[in-house]
N, C-alpha and C positions, 0 to 999 in steps of 0.2 A: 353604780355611777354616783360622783358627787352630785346631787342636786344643787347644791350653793353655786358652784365653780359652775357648772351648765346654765344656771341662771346671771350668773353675772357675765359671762361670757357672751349672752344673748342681749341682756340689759346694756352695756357697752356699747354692741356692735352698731356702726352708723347707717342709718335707711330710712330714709323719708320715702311718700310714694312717689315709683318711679325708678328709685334707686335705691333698692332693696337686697342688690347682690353679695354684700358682705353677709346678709343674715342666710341667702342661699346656699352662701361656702359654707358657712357651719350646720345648716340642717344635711346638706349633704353628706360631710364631713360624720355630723352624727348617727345620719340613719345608715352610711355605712352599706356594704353590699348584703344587707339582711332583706331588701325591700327591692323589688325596679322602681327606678326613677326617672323621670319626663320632668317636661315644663310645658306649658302652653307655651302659644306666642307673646302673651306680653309679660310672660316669667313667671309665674305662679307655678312654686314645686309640686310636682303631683307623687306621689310615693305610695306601691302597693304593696301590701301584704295578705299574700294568698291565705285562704284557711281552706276548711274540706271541703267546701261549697263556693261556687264561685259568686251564687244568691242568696241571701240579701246585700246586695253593696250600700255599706255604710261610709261615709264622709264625714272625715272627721276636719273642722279647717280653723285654721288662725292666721290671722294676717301679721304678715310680717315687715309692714311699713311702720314708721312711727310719726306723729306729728313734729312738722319742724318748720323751716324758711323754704326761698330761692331767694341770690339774689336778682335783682329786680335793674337795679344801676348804679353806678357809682358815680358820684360826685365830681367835679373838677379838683376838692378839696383832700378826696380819698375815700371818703364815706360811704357806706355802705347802703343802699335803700332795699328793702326786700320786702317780698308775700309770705302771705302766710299760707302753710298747706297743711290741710288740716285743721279743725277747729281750736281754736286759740281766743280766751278770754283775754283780753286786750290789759287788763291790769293785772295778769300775770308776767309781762313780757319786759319793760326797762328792768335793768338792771342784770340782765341772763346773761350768762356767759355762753357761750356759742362757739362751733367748731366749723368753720368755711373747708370747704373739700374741691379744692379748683380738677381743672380739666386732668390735671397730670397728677393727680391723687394726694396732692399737699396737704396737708390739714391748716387751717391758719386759724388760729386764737382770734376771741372779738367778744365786744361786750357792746348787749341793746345799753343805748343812750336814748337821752331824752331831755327837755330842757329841766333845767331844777326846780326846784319847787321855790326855791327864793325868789325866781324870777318867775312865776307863774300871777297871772294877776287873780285875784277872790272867783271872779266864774266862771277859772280855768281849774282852778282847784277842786271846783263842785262835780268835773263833767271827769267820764274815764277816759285818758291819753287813746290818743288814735295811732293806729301803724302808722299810717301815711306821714305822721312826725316825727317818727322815732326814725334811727339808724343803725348801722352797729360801727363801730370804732374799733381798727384792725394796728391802732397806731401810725396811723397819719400825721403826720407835721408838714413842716416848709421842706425841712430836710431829707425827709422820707417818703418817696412816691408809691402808695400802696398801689395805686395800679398797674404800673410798671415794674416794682421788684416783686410782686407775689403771685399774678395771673390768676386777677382774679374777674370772672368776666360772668354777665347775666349767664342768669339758668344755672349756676353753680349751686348743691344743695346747702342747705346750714341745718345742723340738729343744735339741741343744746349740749352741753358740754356735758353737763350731768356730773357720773361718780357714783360707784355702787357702793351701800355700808350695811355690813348688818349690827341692829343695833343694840343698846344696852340691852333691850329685851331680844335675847337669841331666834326668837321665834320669826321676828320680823323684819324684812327685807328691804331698804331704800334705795330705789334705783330710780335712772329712767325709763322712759320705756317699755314698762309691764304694758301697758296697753300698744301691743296684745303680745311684748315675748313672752310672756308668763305662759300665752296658748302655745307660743311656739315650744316653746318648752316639754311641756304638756304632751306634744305629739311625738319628744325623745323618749320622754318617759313611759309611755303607752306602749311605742314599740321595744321597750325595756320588758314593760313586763308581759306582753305577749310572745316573747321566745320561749319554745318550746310547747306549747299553747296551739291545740285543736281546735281553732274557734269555730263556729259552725256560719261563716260568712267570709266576706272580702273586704278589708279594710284598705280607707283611701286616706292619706294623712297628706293634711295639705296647707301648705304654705303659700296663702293668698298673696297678692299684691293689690294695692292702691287703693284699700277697705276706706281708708282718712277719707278720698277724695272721690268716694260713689261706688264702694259695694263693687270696686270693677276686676278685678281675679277670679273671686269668687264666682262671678256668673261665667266666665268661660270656663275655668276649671270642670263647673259642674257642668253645661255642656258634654265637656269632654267625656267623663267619667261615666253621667245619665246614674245616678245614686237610686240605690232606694228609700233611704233616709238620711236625716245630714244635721250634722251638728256645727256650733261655732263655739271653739272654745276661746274668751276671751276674758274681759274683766267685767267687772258690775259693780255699781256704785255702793260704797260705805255710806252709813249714816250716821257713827257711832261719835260723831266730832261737835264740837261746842256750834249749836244752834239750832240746834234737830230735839224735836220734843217727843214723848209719849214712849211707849214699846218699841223698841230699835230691834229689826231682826238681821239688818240690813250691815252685819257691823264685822270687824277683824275676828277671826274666830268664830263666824256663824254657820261656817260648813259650805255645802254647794251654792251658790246662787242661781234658781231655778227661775229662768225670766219666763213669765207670764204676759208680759206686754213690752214691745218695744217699737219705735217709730214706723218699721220698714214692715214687721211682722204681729201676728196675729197665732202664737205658737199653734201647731196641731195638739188638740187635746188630747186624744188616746195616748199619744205619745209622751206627750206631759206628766198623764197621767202613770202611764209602767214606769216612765224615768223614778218618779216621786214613790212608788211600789218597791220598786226595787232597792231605793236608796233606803226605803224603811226596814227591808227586808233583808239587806247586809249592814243594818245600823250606823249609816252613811250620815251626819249633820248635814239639813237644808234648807234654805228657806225660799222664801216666794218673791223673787223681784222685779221689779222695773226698773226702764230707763226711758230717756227721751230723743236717745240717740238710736242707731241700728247697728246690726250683725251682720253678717258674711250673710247668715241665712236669710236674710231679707231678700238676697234673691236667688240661692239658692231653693228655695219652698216655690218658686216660679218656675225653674227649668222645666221645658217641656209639656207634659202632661199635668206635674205638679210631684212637688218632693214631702213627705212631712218630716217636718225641720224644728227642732229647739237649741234655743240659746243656754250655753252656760257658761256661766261668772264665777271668777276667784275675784271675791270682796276688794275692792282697791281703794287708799285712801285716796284724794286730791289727784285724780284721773284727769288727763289732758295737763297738765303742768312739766315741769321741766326736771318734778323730781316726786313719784307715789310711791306708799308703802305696802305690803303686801304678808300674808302670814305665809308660814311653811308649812302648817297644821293645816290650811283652806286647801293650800297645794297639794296635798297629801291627799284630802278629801273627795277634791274631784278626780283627781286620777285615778281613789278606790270605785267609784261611780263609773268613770268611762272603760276603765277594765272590766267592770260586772256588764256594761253593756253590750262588750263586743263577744264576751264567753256565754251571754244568754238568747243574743239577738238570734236568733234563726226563720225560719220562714214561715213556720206557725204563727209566730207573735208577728210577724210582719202582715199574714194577712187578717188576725185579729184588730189591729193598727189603721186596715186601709177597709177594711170591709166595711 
């Protein structure tokens, strides 16, 4: 399979939480009648793949929302006001181009506005722009009634408009949306290369929903499922960019990112530990990171009795913005790691893990 062409295919697709089903058709689409496929109730794809043993069930999940708008209401003028879903730094957002998706599946072109900077007074310039003032602009005038020819009405989603390139350096990817298609991705490519493959376990590949807005797929998913161990494959922050001092391990081309600490979670060590074992032991590049955000596994490592659960990152540059960069080498990387770990996982190591 093209990995590029499955990547931008995913990077494209539009899905805020909530409204995730374009990136559904395509994992369905890809996983293909190789796996059974379910959904919870509130849509999180669930997809199994038997191996010789129905124990140890592993979970593998990436959320398949991305950050973006709603809109919120519209003006008497035409203008657009809307929320933000998902974490969005406020001085990333004037000036985005944006894609509105009304009720009847329209797409309509718009761009965040904002007042100018001409007319900003001196300790307006100091402070960062607030959503609450900004807009988006669909092309309104006297003449042109966007609310009447286009249908566009509260609770409509908005992503940014984006654009996938890959760029002068081949290696690397600019898209929107890696956080988390890149995971979704990740779970085509897993079950690529376990065809034909005795694993000695049950694999769960899943395609969360509403991760932006509270971890909330992933927790019924796992529910559903009751895993014995579970992963979130997603992104993790780069540090390799102008401002960051000292030894950078954190960077494009540094191989897995193996999260150690993240807001929601507290990774299980043993398991940390054979992840980091084994990545030595098939010559896998990885290093040690954090974040200050959370994982799918944040509450998957809660279901029930208790799950033990780690985070892993493909290095992302400018994560949460409208447009991050990503290697095919880190790509490559982790998918040699989570295929070592479903052909090694079996019920030995699983009770060395929990014992």
């Amino acid at each position: 399979m093209d990995r590029i062409e499955l990547l931008r295919e995913l990077s494209e697709a539009f899905g805020i939480s909530g409204y995730e089903d374009d990136v559904v058709d395509i994992l369905k689409k890809r996983f293909g009648d190789r796996v059974s496929i379910g959904r919870d109730r509130i849509g999180s794809v669930i997809a199994r793949k038997d191996g010789k043993s129905e124990r140890p069930k592993i979970m593998f999940s990436a959320h398949m929302d991305e950050i973006g708008f709603m809109v919120k209401d519209i003006t008497k003028e035409g203008f657009i006001k809307f929320l933000p879903i998902g974490g969005w730094w406020s001085g990333n957002i004037p000036g985005l181009k944006v894609h509105i998706r009304t009720r009847k599946g329209k797409l309509v072109p718009g761009v965040v506005g904002l007042k100018p900077i001409h007319e900003l007074s001196e300790e307006e310039r100091k402070k960062l722009p607030e959503i609450k003032n900004m807009y988006i602009d669909v092309g309104a005038t006297k003449a042109f009634d966007a609310k009447a020819k286009l249908g566009i009405r509260p609770g409509d989603p908005i992503v940014p408009a984006g654009g996938f390139v890959q760029m002068a350096n081949k290696d690397l990817l600019l898209g929107k949306a890696w956080d988390d298609r890149v995971g979704c991705a990740l779970l085509v490519s897993l079950l690529d290369n376990l065809q034909g493959k005795k694993h000695p376990n049950t694999v769960y590949l899943v395609g969360s929903v509403q991760e932006e807005v509270g971890l909330r797929g992933a927790r019924t998913s796992a529910f559903a499922i009751e895993p014995d161990i579970g992963f979130a494959l997603d992104v993790s922050i780069c540090r390799d960019t102008p401002g960051n001092d000292g030894d950078i391990t954190e960077r494009l081309g540094g191989g897995v990112g193996i999260l150690i600490y993240d807001s929601t979670m507290i990774p299980h060590v043993r398991l940390r530990d054979y992840v980091c074992d084994l990545a030595e032991a098939n010559k896998i590049p990885y290093h040690l990171a954090s974040i200050r955000g959370g994982y799918d596994t944040g509450t998957i490592h809660l279901t029930k009795h208790g799950v033990p659960c780690l985070a892993l990152g493909v290095p992302t540059r400018y994560v949460h913005s409208d447009a991050s960069v990503i290697s095919l080498e880190d790509y490559e990387n982790i998918l040699k790691l989570i295929t070592a770990i479903v052909e090694n996982f079996n019920d030995d190591v699983l009770k060395k893990i929990i014992e």
